[in-house]
N, C-alpha and C positions, 0 to 999 in steps of 0.2 A: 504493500500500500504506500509505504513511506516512498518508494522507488517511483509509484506513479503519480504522486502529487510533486515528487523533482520534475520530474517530465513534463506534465502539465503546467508546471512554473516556466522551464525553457518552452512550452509552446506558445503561451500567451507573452512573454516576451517577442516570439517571433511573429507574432500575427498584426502585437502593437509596431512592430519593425516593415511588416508587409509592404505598406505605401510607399516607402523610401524602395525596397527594391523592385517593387513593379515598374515603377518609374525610374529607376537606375540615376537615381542621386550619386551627384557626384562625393567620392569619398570626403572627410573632413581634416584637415591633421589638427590638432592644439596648438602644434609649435607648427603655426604658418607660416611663420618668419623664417623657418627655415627649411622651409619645404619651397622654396620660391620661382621656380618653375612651373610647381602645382598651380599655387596659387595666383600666378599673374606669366604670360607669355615675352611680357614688355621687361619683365626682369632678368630677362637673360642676358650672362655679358656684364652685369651692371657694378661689380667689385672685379673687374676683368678677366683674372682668371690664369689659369685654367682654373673649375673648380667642380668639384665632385660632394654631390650631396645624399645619404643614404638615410632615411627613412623608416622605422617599423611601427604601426599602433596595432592595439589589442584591446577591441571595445567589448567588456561584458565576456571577457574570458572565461568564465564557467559555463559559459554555454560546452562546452568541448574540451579537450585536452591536450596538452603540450602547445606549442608556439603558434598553431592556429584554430586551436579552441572557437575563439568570440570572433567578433565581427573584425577582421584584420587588414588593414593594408600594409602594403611594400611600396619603396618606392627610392628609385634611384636615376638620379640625374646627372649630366656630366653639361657645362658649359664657359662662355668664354668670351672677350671680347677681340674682336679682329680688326683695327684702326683701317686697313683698306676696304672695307665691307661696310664702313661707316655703321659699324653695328657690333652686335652680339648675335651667338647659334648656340642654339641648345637644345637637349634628346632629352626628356623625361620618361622612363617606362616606369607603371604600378600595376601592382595586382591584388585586388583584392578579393578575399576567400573569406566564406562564412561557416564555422562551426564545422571545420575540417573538412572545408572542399565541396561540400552541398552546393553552394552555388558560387560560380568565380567567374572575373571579370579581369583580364586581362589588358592594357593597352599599351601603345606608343606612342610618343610626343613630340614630333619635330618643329623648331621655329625659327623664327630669326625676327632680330630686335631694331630695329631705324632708330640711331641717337640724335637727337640735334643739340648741339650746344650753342644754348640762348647765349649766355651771355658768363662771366665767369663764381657769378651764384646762383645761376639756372641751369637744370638740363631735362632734358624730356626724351621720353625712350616709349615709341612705338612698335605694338609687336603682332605677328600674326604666324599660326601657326596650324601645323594638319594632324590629325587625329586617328591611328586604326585603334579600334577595338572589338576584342574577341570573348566575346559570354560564354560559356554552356553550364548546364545545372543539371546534378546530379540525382536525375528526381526519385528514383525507385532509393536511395538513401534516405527522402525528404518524410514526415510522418505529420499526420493532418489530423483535424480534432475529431474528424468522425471513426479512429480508429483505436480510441480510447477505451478501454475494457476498464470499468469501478474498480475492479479484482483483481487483473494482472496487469495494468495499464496499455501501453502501444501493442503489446508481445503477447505472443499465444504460449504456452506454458515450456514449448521446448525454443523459444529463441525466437521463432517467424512473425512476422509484424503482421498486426489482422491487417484485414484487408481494408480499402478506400473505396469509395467513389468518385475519388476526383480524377480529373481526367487529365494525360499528361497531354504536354504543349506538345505541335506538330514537330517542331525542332529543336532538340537540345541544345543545339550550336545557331550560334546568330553574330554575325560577319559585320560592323559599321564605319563609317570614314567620314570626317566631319571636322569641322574649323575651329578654332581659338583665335578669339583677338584681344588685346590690351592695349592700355597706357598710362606710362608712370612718369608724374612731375617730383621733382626732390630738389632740395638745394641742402648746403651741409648740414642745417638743423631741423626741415619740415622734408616731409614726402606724402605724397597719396596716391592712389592708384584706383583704375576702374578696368574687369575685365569682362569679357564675356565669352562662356563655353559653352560650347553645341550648338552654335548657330543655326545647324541643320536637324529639323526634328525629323526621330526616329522610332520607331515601332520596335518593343520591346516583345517578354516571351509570351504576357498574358494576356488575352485577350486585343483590346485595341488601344492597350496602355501605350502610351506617349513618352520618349524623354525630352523635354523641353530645356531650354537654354537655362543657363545659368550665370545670375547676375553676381559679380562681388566687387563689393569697394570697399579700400583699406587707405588709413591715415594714418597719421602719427609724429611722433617728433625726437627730438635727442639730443641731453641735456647734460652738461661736465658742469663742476662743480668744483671749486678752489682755484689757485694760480699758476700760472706755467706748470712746472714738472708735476707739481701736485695734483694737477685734475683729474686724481685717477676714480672720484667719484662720479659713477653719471644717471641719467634714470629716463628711460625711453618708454613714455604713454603710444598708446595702440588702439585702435578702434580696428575692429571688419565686420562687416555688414554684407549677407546675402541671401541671396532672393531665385528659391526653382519651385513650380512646381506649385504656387499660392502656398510655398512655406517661405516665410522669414527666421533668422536666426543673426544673433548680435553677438560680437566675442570687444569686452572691454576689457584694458589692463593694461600693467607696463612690465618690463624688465628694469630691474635697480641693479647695479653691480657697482664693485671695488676693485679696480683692477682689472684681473684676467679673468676674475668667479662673477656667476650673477646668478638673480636668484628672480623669480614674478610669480604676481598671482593675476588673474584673470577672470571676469565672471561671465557665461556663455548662458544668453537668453533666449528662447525661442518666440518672444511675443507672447504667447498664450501661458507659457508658463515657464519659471526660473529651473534651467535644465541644468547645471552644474557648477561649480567653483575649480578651477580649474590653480596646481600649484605648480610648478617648477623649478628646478636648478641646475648648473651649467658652468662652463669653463671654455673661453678661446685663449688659447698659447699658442705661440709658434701658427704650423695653417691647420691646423686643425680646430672646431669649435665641437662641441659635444652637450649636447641637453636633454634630460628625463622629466617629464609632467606626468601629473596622476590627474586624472579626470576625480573630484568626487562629485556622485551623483546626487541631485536633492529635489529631483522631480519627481511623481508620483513612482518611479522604478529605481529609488533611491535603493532596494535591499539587492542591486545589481551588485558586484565587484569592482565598479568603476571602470577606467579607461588607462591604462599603461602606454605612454611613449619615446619612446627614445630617438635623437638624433645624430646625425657626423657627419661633419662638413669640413671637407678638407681644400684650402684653395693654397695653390702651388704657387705662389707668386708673391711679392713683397708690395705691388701695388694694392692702391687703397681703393682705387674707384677707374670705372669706363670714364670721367671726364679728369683725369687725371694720370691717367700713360707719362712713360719719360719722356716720348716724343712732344709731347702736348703740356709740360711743366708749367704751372701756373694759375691752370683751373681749379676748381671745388674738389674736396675728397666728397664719398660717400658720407651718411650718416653712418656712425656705429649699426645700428638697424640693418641697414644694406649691404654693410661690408661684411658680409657672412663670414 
């Protein structure tokens, strides 16, 4: 009994979850900042580079076991600035996998960035980029509430999942290709940005579900603190805001660090109800930067396990920013923020 009221907990979890994958919402990370290829196409390039950023969240990890348990994405990026391309290029692939491999979502991310340098505390970075991604879902794994037994829950007494009526989709596998565009304003203490993915709407596995475009826009700023060598104080507020699907969701907060450590906390809203508080800590030395956040949940699925994330960003290079190359000495650096 005990056995099928766990079960019955990970299913209504998954049914409250259903919307978001019928429509194939785009994954989320906490640490957006560093996930910035995800999050904006126009940021590529934008701390020049070369730099390589790798990626793992683990939403509601008890749904399943080991490292892809709960609702999971990957995700690894490599980009760069090229001063004859008058730009930045960068590849983004993720993959995201539910409750070990039930249902996954595979893709690729190619773009490239147009800089313009306004002026020597302005710069603006246009970006547009193409999209394949690859679904399929593991359905005779998947278990649905009409297959629930009071007494032995999903399972028939030697292991066999009763039976369903639901009906599986015509295709397990489903092939798409589709655009990204952004653009990012910064100068060395403000930034903001506005993107836009999946310009091309697409027919998902269920029925005549739709994935529709997705809006986000992020701001913010970045702030030192004492005099010459000493400003190793600093503290960088954050706003992002986005919009698929007649869902909204806000993520406010900053990073404060001393030096190389930094530490934030975040609160992520969905409009209709306060979804998490969100905490993190972290370190850039050398080119590498590294950060872990715990999602804790305080929505009505607060008795979840929260959200596990970790990051590593590593940029091969001692420059600070795309408008600030040796060739070009004299411009703006990045914010801290953007210099991944």
């Amino acid at each position: 009994m005990k056995s099928a009221l766990q079960n019955l907990k990970f299913l209504l979890l998954g049914l409250i979850c259903l919307p978001s994958l019928l429509f194939s919402q785009q994954a989320e990370f906490s640490q957006f900042y560093a996930a910035p290829l995800h999050l904006n196409n126009a940021l590529a390039g934008i701390s020049y580079g070369p730099r390589l950023a790798i990626n793992y969240r683990n939403q509601w990890p008890e749904l399943g076991d080991g490292p892809n348990g709960g609702f999971v994405t990957y995700g690894i990026s490599y980009d760069q600035h090229i001063e004859k391309l008058h730009g930045g290029i960068g590849v983004m692939m993720t993959s995201d996998r539910i409750s070990n491999n039930k249902i996954v979502q595979n893709s690729i991310n190619a773009m490239y960035s147009f800089q313009i340098r306004v002026s020597r505390k302005f710069g603006i970075k246009l970006g547009l980029g193409g999209v394949y991604t690859h679904r399929y879902i593991n359905w005779y794994d998947l278990l649905f509430y009409d297959q629930i037994n009071p007494l032995t829950g999903f399972y028939e007494s030697i292991g066999i999942p009763n039976a369903t009526n639901e009906i599986p989709p015509g295709n397990f596998n489903t092939h798409h290709f589709n655009v990204n565009t952004g653009a990012v304003f910064f100068s060395n203490k403000y930034y903001g940005g506005i993107a836009l993915h999946n310009l091309i709407p697409e027919k998902d596995y269920f029925g005549d579900a739709t994935n529709r475009s997705r809006l986000a826009l992020n701001g913010g700023a970045f702030y030192t603190f004492g005099k010459g060598y000493e400003k190793k104080f600093w503290l960088s507020p954050q706003i992002l805001y986005v919009y698929q699907n007649n869902f909204n969701q806000i993520s406010v907060g900053s990073l404060i660090g001393y030096d190389f450590f930094y530490t934030g906390i975040w609160m992520r809203h969905t409009i209709n109800n306060f979804d998490s508080v969100i905490s993190g800590v972290g370190f850039k030395k050398g080119v590498l930067r590294f950060g872990y956040t715990f999602d804790i949940n305080v929505s009505p699925l607060k008795g979840t396990a929260g959200s596990h994330e970790f990051s590593f960003v590593f940029n091969f290079t001692k420059e600070q920013s795309s408008l600030n190359p040796k060739s070009v000495q004299g411009f703006i650096s990045c914010p801290y923020y953007l210099d991944f």
